[in-house]
C-alpha positions in Angstrom: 66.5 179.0 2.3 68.1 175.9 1.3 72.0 176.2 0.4 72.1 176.2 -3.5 74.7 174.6 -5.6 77.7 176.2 -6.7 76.5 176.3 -10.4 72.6 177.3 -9.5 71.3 180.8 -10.2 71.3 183.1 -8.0 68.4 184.1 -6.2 67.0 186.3 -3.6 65.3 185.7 -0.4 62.1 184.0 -0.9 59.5 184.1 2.6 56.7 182.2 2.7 54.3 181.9 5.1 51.0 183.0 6.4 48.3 186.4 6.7 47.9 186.6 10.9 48.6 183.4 13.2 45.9 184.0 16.5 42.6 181.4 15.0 41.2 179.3 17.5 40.3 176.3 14.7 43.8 176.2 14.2 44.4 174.9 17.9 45.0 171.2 17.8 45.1 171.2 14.0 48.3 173.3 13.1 49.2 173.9 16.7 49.6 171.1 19.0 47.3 170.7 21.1 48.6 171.7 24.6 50.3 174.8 23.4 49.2 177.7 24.9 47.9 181.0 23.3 50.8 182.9 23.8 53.4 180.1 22.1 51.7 180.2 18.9 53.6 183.3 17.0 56.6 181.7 18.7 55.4 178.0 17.1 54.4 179.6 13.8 57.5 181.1 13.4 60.0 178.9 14.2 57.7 176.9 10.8 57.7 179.8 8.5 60.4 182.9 7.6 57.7 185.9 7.5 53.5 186.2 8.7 51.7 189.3 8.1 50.1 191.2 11.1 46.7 191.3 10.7 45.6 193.2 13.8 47.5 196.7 12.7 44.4 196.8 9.7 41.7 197.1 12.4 43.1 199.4 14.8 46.5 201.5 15.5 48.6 198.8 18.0 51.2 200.2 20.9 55.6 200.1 20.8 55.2 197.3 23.1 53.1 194.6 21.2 55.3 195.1 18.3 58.4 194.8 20.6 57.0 191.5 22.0 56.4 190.6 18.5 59.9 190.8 17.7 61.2 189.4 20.9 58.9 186.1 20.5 60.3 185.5 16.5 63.8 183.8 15.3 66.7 186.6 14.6 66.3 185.9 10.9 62.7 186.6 10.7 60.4 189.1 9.0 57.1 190.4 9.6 55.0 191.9 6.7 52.6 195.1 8.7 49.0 195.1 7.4 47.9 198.6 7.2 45.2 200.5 8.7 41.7 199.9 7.0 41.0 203.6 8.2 43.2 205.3 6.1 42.3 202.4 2.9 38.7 201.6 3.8 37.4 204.8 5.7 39.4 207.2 4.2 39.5 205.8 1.0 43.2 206.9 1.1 42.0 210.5 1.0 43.8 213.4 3.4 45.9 210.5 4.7 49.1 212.0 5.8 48.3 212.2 9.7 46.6 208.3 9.5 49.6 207.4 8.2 51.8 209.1 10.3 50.0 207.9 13.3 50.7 204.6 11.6 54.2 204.6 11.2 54.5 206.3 15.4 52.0 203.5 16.4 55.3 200.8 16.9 56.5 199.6 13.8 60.0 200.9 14.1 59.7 198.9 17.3 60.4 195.1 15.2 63.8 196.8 14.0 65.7 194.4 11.0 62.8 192.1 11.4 59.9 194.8 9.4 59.6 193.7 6.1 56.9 195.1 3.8 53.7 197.5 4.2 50.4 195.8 2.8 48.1 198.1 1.7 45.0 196.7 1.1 42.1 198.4 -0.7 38.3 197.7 -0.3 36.3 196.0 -3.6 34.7 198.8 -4.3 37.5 201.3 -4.7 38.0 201.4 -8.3 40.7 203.1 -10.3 41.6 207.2 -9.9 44.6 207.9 -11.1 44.8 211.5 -8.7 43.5 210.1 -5.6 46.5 207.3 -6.0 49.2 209.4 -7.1 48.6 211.6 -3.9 48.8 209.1 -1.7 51.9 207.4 -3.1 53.8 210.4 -2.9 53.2 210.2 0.8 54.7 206.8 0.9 58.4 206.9 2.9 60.4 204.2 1.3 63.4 204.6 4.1 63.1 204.8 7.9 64.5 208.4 8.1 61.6 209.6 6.1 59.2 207.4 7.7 60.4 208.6 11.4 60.7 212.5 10.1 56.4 211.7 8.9 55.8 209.9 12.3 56.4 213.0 14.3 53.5 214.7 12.9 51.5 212.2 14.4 47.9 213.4 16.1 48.3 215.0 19.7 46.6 212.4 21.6 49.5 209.6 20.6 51.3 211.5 23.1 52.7 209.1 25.5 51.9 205.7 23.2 54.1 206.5 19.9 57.5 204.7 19.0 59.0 207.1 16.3 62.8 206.4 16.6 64.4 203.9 13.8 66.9 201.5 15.2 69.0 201.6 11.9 68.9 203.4 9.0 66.9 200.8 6.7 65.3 201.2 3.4 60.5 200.4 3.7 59.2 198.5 1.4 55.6 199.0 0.3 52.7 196.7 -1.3 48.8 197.4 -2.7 47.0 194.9 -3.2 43.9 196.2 -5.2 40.4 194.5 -5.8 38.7 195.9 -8.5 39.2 195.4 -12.6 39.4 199.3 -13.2 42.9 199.1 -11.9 43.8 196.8 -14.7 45.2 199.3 -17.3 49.2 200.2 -18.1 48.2 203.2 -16.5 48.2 201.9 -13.2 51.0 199.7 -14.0 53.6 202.2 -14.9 52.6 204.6 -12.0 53.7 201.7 -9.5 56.9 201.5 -11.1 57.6 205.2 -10.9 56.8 205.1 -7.4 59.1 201.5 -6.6 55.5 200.0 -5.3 55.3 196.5 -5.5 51.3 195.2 -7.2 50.3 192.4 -5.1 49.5 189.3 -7.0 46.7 188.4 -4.8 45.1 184.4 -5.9 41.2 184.5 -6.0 38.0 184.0 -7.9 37.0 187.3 -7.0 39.1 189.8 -7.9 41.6 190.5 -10.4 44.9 188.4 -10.5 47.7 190.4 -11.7 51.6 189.6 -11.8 52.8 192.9 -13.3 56.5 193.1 -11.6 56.3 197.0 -10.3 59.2 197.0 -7.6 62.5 195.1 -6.6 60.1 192.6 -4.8 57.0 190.6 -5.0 54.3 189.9 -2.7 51.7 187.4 -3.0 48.5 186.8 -1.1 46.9 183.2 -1.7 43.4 183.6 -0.5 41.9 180.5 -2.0 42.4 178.5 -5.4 38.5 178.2 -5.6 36.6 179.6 -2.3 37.7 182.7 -0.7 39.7 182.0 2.3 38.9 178.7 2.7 39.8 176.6 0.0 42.9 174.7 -0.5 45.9 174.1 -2.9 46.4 170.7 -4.7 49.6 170.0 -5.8 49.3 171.0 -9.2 48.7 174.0 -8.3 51.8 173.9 -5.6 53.6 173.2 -8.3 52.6 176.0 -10.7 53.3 178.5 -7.9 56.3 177.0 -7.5 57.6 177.9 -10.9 56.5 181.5 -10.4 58.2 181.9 -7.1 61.1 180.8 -8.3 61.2 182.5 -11.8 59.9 185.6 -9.3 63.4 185.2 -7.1 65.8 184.5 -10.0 65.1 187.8 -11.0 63.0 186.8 -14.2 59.0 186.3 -14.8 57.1 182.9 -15.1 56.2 182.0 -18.6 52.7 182.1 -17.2 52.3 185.4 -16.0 48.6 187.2 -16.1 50.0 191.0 -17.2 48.2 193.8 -18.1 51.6 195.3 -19.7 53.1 192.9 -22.0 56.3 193.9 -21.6 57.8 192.5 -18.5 58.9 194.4 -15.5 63.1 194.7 -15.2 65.2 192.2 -15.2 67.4 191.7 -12.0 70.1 189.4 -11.0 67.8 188.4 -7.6 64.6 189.0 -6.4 62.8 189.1 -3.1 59.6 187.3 -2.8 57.5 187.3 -0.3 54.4 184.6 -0.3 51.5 184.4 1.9 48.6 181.8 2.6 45.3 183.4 3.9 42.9 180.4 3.0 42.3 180.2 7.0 38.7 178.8 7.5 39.8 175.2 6.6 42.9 175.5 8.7 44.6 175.1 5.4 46.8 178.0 5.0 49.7 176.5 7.2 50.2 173.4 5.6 49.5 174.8 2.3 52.5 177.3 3.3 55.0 174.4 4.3 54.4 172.5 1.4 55.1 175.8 -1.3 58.4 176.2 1.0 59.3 172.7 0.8 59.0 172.8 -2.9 60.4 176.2 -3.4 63.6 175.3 -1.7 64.3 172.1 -3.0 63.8 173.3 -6.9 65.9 176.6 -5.5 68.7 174.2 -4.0 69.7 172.8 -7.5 
């Protein structure tokens, strides 16, 4: 982040960037066009300060691609960890404490300071139930001592593949990012709060859009201003996002924020953001990234 004037508010860390970074359209577009296959994540993040992993959501991944991961990224990076679609889309979150244990043994501790938040991402058709939510939030370790004491219950045939020792003591972040109108109600809302869960403000035609403030943080998934994942931003809207980043990391909430409970989330001195394109099919989600940052920092810097 830019370095802010003396009399600017304060803000907190704001990471912008994008969902995955492996897409073959993107080679000679976004990445030049010699670079080899195994440069990109080192390309893409010496651009951007955070990408989500998109591979950990269709199948568990081993200690050693997340500790390559790491290795290939700048010291001050951070990697968001998509979670397993197994335990959201196949299990439907139900009897989910051994997924997710398997989960948290599959490597993540592996990326040390550099894992940032957990994205879980539920399937359209998984409406609202306030039980089947509550149950699995309980399960949800928000340091690494309770994630590595839950990663040693992992399933028997992990034996030999499973990473379950923290590298610091470290406080885990966690993120849903719902798609269907049911979960629209102050129910929902207020049961994120109680559990520190940050609601995913996730841009599309075709689900709901909510900015509720539910944690210390806020993630945000731009899929598309008017096609799912392909198209891409005009500056207008740049520059709307813009103002709610920054109202987002100054602790405060944009004048324009879609709620479903009026009253607004607490107010902080700072707060993290976290911001990610996935409006891939175009190749537009990596410029549309640098040009939010760009903006971001400069109205941050003042």
């Amino acid at each position: 982040m830019s370095k802010k004037s003396a009399d600017a508010a304060p803000a907190g860390e704001v990471r912008i960037g994008i969902s995955g970074w492996r897409y073959i359209p993107w080679r000679g577009v976004f990445y030049p066009e010699k670079l080899s296959q195994k440069e990109e994540l080192a390309y893409a993040s010496s651009i951007f300060r955070s990408i989500e992993i998109n591979g950990t959501f269709y199948s568990l991944q081993r200690p050693e691609y997340f500790e390559a991961w790491a290795g290939e990224t700048p010291d001050d990076f951070v990697f968001s960890v998509k979670a397993p679609r197994f335990i959201t889309h196949i299990r439907r979150l139900r009897d989910a404490k051994t997924p997710l244990a398997n989960f948290l043994a599959s490597g993540l501790f592996r990326l040390g300071p550099k894992l940032g938040p957990i994205l879980w991402q539920l399937p359209p058709n998984f409406k609202y139930d306030t039980e089947r939510l509550e149950e699995f939030l309980k399960l949800l370790p928000h340091d690494s001592e309770s994630a590595a004491a839950l990663a040693k219950k992992h399933d028997k045939w992990m034996k030999g593949r499973a990473a379950m020792k923290p590298d610091a003591a470290r406080p885990l972040r966690h993120a849903i990012e719902i798609r269907h109108t049911s979960f629209a109600t102050p129910e929902f809302i207020e049961m994120l709060r109680n559990y520190n869960v940050a609601l995913v403000c996730a841009d599309t035609v075709e689900w709901p859009r909510l900015m509720d403030v539910t944690s210390d943080f806020m993630y945000c998934r731009l899929h598309g201003s008017e096609i799912l994942y392909a198209s891409g931003y005009t500056n207008e809207a740049l520059e709307q996002w813009t103002g709610r980043v920054c109202s987002w990391a100054r602790g405060t909430e944009p004048d324009d924020a879609e709620r479903v409970v009026k009253e607004c989330g607490a107010k902080l001195p700072a707060r993290d953001v976290f911001v990610y394109f996935d409006n891939d099919v175009k190749v537009r989600a990596p410029f549309d990234a640098k040009s939010l940052t760009e903006r971001v920092d400069k109205v941050l810097a003042r």
